[in-house]
C-alpha positions in Angstrom: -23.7 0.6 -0.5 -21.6 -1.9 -1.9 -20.6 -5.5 0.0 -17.0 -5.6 -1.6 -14.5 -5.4 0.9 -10.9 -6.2 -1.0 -9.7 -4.9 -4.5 -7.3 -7.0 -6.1 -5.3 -5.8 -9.7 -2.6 -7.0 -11.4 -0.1 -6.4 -14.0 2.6 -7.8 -16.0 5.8 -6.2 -15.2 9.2 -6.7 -17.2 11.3 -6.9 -14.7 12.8 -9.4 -12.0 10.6 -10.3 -8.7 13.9 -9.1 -6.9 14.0 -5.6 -8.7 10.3 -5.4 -7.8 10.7 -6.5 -4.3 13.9 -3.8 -4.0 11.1 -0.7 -4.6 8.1 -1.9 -2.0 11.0 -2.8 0.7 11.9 0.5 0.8 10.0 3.2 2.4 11.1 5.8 0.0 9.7 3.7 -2.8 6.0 3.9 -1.6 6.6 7.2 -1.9 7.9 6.9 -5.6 4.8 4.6 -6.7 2.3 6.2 -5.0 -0.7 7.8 -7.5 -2.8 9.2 -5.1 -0.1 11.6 -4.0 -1.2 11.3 -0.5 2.2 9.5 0.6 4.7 13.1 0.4 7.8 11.1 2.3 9.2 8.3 4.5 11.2 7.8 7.2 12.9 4.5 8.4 15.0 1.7 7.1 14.7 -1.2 4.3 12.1 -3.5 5.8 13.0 -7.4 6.2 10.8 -8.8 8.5 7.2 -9.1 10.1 6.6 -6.6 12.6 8.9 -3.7 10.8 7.5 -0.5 10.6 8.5 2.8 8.8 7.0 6.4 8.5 5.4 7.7 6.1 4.1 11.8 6.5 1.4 12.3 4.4 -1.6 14.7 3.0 -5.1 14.1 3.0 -5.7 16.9 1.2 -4.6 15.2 -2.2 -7.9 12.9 -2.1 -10.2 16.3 -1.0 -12.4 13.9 0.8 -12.0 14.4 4.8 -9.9 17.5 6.0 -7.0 15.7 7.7 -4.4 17.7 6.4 -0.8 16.7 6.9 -0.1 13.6 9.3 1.8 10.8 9.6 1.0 6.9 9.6 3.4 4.5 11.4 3.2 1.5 8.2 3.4 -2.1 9.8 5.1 -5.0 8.0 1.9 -8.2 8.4 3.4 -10.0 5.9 7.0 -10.6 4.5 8.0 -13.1 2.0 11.7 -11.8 0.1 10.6 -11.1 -3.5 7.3 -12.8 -3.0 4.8 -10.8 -0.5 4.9 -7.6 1.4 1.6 -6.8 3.5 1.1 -3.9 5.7 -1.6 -2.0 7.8 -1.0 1.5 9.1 -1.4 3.2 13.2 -2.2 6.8 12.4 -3.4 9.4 14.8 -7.1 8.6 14.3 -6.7 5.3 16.3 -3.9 4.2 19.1 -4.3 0.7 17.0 -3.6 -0.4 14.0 -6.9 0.1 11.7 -6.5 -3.4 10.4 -6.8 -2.1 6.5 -4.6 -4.2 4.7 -2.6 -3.2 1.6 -0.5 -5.7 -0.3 1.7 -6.9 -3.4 2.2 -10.2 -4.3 4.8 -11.1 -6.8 4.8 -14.1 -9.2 7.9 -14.7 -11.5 7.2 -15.7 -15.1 8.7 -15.6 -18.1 8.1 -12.5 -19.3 9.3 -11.2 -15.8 7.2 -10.5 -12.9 3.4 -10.7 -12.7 2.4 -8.3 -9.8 -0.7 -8.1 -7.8 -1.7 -5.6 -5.7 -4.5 -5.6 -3.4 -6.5 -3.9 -0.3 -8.7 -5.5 2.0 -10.6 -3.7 4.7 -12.7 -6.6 5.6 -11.5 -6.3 8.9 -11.5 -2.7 9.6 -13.5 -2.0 13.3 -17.5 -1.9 13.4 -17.1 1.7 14.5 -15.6 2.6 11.2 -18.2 0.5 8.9 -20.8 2.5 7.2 -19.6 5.6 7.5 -18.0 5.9 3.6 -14.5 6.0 5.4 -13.3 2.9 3.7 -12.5 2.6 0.8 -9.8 4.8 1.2 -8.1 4.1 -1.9 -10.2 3.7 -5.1 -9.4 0.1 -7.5 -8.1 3.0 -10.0 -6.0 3.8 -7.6 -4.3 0.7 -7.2 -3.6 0.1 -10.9 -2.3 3.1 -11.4 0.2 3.1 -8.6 1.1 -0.5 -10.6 1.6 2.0 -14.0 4.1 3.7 -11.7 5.9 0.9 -10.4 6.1 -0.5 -13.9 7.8 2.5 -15.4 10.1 2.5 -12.4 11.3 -0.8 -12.9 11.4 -1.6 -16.4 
């Protein structure tokens, strides 16, 4: 048992905080980055503000972990900053609320282009779900690797 609750990674990126920005806006490009290969397709329009929300269908079976099969989350926008911050947690069927585990990219411009952090934090998931191996969902690995993705996308 482990006390971490948040993973944070980053990586240099050659490529404009705007071009960056353009592929996590976009539902479709969650799908494009993703490297767990969990995230199959999305539904819903560019997000721009707090409170947005898009669709993503998905398949648990990719991880081989818990037998959820195919679903769909509802992602909501917690954070928006243009080419700066995006921050979302996701309403699935497991829980009429959101499950308050955050996922999240900062962007900092530089000269070399974009430095790009990614992070999840399920610090403030519900007691009900602590202990029982549920969270983390996403391994660190995972993270990094869906920035490899991103990279080659953008650059």
């Amino acid at each position: 048992m482990t006390d971490v609750e948040r993973f944070e990674v980053s990586r240099q990126i050659a490529a404009s905080p705007s071009a960056v920005f353009a592929v996590l806006r976009d539902p479709a490009g969650h799908v494009k980055i993703d490297s767990s290969g969990m995230l199959q397709s999305a539904e819903g329009e560019l997000v721009a503000a707090v409170d947005d929300t898009f669709v993503v269908h998905m398949d648990r079976e990719s991880l081989n972990d818990y037998p959820l099969g195919k679903y769909d989350v509802t992602v909501i926008i917690t954070k928006y900053e243009p080419d700066a911050l995006l921050e979302w947690t996701i309403r699935s069927r497991v829980s009429a609320e959101p499950l308050r585990h955050l996922y999240g990219y900062r962007l900092e411009p530089n000269d070399g282009g974009t430095r790009v952090i990614s992070y999840y934090d399920w610090s403030q998931i519900h007691e009900d779900y602590r202990g029982k191996g549920v969270f983390p969902v996403i391994p660190e690995a995972g993270l990094r690797a869906t920035l490899g993705i991103l990279a080659r996308t953008v650059e």
